[in-house]
N, C-alpha and C positions, 0 to 999 in steps of 0.2 A: 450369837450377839451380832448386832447389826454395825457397823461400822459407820462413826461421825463423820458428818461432813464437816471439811474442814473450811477456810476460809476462802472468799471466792480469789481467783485469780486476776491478777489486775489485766486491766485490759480487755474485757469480756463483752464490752459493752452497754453493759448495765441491762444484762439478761436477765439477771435477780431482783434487780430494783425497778424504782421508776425514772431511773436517772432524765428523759426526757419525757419531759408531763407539760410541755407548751400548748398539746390539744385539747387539756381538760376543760375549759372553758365549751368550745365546742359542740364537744361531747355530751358534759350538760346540756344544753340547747337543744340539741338530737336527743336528749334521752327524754326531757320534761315534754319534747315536742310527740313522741311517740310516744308515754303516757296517754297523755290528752287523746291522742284518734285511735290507741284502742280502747282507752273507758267512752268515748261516743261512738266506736263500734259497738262495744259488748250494749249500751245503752238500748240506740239500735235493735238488737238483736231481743233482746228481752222485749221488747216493744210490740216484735212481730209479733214474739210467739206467745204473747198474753191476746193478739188478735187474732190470734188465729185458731185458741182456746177459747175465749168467746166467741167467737164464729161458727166452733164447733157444739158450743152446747145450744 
């Protein structure tokens, strides 16, 4: 039997949680931003290589 974890210890820092989430704002920003440039890489890419499919036939 595996042995429960008990309750965190106080003081810990809030290693388990998200007790400091001031950068989630941020974060989002970063993330919606990197979305976007790699769906117009993959775009991009798909682009090529249907030109270069037609180029080949």
């Amino acid at each position: 039997m595996a042995t429960l974890k008990g309750p965190t210890e106080g003081g810990n820092g809030g290693k388990r949680g998200h007790s400091n989430m001031e950068h989630r704002d941020e974060t989002e920003i970063i993330k919606a931003a990197s979305n976007v440039r790699r769906r117009n890489n993959e775009k991009q890419e798909i682009r090529r290589e249907l030109e270069n499919i037609a180029s080949d036939s």
